[in-house]
ChimeraX commands (.cxc) that place a marker at each C-alpha (Angstrom):
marker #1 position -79.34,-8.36,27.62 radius 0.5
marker #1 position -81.58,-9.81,24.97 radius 0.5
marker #1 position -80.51,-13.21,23.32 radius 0.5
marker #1 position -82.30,-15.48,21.23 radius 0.5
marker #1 position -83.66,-17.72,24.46 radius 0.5
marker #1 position -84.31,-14.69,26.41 radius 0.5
marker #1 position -85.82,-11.29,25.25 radius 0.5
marker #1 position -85.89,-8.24,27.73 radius 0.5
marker #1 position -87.80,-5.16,26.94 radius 0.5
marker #1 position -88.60,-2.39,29.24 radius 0.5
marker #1 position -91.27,0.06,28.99 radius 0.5
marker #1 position -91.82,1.79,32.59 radius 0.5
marker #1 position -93.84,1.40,34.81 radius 0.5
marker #1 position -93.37,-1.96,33.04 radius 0.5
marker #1 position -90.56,-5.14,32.55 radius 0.5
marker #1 position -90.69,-8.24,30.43 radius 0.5
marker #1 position -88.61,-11.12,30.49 radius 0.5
marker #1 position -89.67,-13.45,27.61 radius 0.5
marker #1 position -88.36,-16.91,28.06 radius 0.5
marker #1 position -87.72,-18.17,24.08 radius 0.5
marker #1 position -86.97,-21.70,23.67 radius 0.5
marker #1 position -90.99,-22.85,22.74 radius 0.5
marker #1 position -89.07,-26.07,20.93 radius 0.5
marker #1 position -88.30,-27.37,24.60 radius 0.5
marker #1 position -90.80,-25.83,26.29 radius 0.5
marker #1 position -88.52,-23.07,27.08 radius 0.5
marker #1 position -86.68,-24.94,29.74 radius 0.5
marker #1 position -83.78,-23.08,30.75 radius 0.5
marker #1 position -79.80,-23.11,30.16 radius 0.5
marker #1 position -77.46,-21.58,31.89 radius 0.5
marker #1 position -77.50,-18.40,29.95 radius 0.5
marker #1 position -80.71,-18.03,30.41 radius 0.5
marker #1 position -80.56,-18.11,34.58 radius 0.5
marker #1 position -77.86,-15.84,33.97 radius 0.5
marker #1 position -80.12,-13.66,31.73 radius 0.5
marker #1 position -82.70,-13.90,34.21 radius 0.5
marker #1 position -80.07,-12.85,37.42 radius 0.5
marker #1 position -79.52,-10.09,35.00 radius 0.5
marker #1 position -82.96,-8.94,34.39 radius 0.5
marker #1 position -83.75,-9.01,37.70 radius 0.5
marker #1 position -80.78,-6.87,38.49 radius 0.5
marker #1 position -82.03,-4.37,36.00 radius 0.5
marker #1 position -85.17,-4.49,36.87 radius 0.5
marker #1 position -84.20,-3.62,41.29 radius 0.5
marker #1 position -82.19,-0.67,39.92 radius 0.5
marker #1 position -84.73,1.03,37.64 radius 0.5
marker #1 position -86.66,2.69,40.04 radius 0.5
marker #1 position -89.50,3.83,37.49 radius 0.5
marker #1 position -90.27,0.03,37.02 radius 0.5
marker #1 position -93.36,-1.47,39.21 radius 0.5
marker #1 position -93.99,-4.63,37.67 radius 0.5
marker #1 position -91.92,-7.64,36.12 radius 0.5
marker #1 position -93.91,-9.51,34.04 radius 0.5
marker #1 position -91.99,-13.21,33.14 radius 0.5
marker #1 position -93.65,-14.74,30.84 radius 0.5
marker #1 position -92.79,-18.47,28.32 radius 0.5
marker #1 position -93.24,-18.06,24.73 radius 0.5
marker #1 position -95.01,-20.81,22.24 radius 0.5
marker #1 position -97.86,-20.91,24.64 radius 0.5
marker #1 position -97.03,-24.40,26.14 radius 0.5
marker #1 position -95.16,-23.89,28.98 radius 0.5
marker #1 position -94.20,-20.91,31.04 radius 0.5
marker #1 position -90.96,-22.30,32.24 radius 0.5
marker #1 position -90.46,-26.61,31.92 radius 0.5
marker #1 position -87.31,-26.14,34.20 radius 0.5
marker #1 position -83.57,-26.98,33.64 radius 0.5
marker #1 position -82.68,-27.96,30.33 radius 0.5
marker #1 position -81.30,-31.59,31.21 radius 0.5
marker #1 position -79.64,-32.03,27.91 radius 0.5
marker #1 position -76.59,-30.11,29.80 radius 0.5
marker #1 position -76.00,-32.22,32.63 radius 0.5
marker #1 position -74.68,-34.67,29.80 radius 0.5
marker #1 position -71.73,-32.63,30.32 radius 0.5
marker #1 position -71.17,-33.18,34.20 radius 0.5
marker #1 position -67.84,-35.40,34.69 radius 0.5
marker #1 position -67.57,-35.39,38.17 radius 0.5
marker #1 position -69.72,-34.81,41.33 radius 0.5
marker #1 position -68.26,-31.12,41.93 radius 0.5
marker #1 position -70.25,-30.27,38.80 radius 0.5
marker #1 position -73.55,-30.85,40.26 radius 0.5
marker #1 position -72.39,-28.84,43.04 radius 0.5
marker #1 position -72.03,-25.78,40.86 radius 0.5
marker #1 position -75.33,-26.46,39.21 radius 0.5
marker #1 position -77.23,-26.37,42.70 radius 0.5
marker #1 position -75.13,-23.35,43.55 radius 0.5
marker #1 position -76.33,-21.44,39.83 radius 0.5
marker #1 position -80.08,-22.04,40.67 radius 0.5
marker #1 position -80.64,-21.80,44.30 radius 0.5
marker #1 position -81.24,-18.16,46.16 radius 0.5
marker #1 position -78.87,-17.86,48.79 radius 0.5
marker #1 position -77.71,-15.76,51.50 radius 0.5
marker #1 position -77.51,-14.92,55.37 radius 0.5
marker #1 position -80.41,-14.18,57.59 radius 0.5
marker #1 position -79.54,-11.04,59.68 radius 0.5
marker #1 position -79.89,-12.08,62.97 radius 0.5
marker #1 position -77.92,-13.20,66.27 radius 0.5
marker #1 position -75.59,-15.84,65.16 radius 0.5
marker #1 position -76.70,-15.77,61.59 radius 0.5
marker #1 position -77.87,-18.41,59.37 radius 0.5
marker #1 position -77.11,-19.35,55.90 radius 0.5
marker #1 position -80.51,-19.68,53.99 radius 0.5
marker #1 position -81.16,-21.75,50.18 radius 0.5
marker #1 position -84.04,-21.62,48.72 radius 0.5
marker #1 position -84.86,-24.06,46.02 radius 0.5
marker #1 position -87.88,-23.88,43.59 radius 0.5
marker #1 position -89.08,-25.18,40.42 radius 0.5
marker #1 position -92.48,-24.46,38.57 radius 0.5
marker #1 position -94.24,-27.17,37.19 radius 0.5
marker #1 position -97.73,-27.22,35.41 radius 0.5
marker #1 position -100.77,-29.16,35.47 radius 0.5
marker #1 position -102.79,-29.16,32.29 radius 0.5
marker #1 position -105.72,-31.59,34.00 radius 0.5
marker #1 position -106.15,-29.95,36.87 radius 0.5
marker #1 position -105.75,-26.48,35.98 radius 0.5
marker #1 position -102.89,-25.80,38.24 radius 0.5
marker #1 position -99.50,-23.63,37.83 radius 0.5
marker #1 position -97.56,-25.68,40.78 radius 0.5
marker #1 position -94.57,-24.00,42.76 radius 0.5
marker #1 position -92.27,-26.30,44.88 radius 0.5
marker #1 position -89.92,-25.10,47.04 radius 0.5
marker #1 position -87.15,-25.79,49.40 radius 0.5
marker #1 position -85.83,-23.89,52.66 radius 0.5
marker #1 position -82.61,-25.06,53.63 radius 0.5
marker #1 position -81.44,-23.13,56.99 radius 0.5
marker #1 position -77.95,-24.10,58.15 radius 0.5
marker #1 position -77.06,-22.82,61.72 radius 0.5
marker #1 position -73.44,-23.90,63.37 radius 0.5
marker #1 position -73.63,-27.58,62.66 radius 0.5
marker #1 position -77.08,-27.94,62.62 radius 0.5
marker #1 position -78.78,-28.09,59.00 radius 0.5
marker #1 position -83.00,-27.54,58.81 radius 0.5
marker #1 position -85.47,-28.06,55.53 radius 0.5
marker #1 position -88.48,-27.90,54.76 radius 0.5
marker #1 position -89.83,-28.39,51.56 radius 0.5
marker #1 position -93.74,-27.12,50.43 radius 0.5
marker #1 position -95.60,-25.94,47.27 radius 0.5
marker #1 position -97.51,-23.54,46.47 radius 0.5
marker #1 position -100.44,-24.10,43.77 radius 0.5
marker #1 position -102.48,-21.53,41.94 radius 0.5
marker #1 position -105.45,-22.22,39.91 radius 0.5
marker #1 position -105.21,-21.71,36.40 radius 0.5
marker #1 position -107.67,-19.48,34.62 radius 0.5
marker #1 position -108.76,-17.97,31.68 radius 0.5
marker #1 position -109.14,-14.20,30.63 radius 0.5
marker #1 position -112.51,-14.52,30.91 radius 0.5
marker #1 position -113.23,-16.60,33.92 radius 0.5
marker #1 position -110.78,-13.75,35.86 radius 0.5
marker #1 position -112.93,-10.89,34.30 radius 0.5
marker #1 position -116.16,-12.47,35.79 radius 0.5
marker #1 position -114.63,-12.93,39.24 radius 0.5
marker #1 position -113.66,-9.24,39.26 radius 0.5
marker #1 position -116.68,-8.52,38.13 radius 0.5
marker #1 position -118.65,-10.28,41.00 radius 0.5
marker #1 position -115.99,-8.82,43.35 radius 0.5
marker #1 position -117.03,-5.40,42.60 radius 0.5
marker #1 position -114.67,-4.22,40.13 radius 0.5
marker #1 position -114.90,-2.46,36.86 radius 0.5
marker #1 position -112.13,-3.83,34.31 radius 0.5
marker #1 position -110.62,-0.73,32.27 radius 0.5
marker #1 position -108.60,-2.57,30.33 radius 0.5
marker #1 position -107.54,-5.67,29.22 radius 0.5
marker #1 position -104.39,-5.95,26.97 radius 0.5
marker #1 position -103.54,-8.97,25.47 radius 0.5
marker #1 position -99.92,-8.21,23.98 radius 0.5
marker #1 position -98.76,-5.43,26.03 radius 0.5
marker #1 position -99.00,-2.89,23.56 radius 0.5
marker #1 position -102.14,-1.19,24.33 radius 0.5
marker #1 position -103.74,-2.85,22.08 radius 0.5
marker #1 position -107.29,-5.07,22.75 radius 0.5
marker #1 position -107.08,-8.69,24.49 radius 0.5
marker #1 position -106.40,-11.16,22.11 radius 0.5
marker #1 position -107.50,-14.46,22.90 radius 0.5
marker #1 position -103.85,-15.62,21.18 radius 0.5
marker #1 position -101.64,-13.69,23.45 radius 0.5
marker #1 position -99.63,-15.88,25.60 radius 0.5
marker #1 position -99.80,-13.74,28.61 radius 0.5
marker #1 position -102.10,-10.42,29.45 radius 0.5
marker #1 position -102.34,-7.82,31.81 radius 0.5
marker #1 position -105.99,-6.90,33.16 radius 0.5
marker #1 position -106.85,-3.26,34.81 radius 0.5
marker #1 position -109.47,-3.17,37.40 radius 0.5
marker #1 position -110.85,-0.54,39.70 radius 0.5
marker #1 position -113.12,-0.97,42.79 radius 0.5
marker #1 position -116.29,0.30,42.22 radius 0.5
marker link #1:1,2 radius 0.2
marker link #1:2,3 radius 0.2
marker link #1:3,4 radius 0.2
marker link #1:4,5 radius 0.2
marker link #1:5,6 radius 0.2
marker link #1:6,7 radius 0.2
marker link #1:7,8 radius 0.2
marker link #1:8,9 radius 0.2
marker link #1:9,10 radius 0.2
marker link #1:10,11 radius 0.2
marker link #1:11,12 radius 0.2
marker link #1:12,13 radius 0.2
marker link #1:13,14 radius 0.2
marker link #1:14,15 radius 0.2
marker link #1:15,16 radius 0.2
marker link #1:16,17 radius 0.2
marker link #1:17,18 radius 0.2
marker link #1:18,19 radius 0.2
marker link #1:19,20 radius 0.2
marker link #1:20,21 radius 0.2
marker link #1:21,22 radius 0.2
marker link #1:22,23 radius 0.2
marker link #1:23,24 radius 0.2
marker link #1:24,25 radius 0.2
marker link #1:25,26 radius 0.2
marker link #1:26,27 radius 0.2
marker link #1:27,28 radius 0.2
marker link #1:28,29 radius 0.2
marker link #1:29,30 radius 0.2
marker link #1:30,31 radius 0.2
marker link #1:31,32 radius 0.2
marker link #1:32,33 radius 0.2
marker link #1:33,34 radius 0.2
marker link #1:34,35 radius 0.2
marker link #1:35,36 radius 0.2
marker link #1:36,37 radius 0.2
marker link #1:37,38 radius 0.2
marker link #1:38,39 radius 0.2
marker link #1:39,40 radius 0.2
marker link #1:40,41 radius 0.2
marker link #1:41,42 radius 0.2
marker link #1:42,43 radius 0.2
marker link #1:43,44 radius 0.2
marker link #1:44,45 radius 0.2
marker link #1:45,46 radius 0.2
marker link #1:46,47 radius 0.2
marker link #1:47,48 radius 0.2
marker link #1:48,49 radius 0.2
marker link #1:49,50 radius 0.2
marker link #1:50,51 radius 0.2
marker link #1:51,52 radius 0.2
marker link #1:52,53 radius 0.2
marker link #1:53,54 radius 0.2
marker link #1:54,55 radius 0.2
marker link #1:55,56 radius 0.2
marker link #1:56,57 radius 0.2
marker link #1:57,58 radius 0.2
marker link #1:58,59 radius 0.2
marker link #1:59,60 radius 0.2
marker link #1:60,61 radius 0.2
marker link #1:61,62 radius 0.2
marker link #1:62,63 radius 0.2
marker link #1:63,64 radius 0.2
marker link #1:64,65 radius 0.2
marker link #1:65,66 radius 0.2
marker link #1:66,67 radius 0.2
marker link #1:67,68 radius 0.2
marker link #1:68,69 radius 0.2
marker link #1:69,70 radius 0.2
marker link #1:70,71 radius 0.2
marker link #1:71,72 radius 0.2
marker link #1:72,73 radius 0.2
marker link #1:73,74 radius 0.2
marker link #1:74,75 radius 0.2
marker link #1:75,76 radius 0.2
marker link #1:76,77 radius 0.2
marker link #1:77,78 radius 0.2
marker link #1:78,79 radius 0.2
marker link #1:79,80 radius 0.2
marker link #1:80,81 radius 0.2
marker link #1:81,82 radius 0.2
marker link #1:82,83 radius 0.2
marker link #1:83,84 radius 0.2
marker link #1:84,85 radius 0.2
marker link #1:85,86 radius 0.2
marker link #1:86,87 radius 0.2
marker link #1:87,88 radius 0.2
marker link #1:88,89 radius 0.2
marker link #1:89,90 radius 0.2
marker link #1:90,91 radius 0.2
marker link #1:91,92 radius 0.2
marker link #1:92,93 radius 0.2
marker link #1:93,94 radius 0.2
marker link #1:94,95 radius 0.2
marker link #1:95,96 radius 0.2
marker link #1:96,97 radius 0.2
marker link #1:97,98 radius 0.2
marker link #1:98,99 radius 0.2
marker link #1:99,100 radius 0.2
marker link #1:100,101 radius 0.2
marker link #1:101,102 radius 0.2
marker link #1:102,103 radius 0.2
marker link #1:103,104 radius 0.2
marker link #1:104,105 radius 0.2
marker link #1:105,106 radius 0.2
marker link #1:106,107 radius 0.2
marker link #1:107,108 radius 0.2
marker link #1:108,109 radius 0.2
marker link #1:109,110 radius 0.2
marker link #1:110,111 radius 0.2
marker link #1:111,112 radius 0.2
marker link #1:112,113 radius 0.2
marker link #1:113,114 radius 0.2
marker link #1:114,115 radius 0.2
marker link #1:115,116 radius 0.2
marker link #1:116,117 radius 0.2
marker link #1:117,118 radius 0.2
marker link #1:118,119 radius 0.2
marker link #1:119,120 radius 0.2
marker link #1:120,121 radius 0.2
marker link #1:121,122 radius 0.2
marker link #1:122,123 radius 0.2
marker link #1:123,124 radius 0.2
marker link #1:124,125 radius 0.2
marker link #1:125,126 radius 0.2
marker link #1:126,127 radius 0.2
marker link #1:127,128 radius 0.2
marker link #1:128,129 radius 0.2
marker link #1:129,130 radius 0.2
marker link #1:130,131 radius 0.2
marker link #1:131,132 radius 0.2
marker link #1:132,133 radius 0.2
marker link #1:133,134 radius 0.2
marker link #1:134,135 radius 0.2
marker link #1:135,136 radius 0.2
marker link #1:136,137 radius 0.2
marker link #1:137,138 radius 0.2
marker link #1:138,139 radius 0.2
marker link #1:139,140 radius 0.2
marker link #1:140,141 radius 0.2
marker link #1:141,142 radius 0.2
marker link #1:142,143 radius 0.2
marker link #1:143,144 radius 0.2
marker link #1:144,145 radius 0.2
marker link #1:145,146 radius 0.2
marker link #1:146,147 radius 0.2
marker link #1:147,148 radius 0.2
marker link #1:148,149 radius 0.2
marker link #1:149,150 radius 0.2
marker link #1:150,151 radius 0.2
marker link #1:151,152 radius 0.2
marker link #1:152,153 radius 0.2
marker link #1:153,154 radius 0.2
marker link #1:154,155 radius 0.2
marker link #1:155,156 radius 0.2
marker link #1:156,157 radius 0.2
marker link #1:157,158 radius 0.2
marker link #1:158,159 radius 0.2
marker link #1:159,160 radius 0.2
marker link #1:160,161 radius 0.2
marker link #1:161,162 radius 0.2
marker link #1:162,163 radius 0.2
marker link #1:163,164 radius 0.2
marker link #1:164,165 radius 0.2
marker link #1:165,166 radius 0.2
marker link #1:166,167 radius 0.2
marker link #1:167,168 radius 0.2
marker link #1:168,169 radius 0.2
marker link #1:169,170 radius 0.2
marker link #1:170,171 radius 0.2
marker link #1:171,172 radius 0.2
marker link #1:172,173 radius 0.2
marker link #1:173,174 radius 0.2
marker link #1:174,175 radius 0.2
marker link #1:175,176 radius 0.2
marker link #1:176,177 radius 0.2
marker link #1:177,178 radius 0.2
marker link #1:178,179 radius 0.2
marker link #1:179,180 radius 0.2
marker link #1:180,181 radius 0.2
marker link #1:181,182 radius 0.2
marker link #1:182,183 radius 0.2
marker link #1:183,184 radius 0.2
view
């Protein structure tokens, strides 16, 4: 499942999806939605993994979204179509009379402001009748240490910080890191 742009690794209770394109700020190609539909797939059926852990390599950008260089390729409008239809989460809510449900979302970062910024689209369509409504979601950025203080201050004891997933000691170089904490 591992390609060049993409690199999954598994080590229970733990997942990793590492998206590889640093050059472009790893926005994403089609093979690598379809890498990540795949992952995820994995991931739902291995029943000894409790986290997924997505992370952007080169330390720029976690994800800069769609790789726009490939809609140089659309021809005609039925093409956009498809591309809506490859990144949006769809299905059927399971209720009287049913609904068909997209959901639309896009991560975008800002550096200034310290903010990883999620924005999102509900489409509900019902008969003839078509709802949206769009909102984001924004979560401030912050470092290893600033998060190890708050804990701290919250009343927990860290137990471990690893910086490269390998057990090893937090590295201020690692692109992404997982922190163990404990109540007190």
């Amino acid at each position: 499942m591992s390609s060049p742009a993409t690199l999954f690794d598994v080590r229970p209770p733990l997942a990793f999806l590492t998206f590889n394109r640093p050059e472009a700020r790893n926005a994403m190609t089609w093979a690598m939605y379809d890498a990540l539909v795949a992952a995820c797939e994995q991931v739902d059926a291995n029943p000894e993994v409790r986290a997924f852990v997505l992370k952007g390599a080169g330390g720029q950008a976690f994800v800069s979204g769609t790789d726009i260089s490939q809609f140089q390729s659309f021809r005609e409008p039925k093409d956009g179509i498809e591309y809506e239809k490859r990144i949006s989460l769809k299905g059927w809510r399971r209720r009287p009379g049913g609904a068909h449900v997209t959901l639309t979302e896009t991560v975008r970062q800002d550096h200034k402001q310290g903010l990883t910024i999620f924005d999102q689209e509900f489409t509900e369509r019902r008969g003839g009748k078509t709802q949206s409504r769009t909102f984001s979601l924004a979560f401030r950025t912050l470092s290893v240490p600033q998060v190890v203080r708050r804990l701290e201050k919250a009343g927990f004891e860290i137990t471990a910080l690893l910086g490269d997933y390998r057990g090893r000691e937090w590295d201020p170089r690692a692109d992404v890191w997982v922190i163990l904490a404990r109540k007190r």
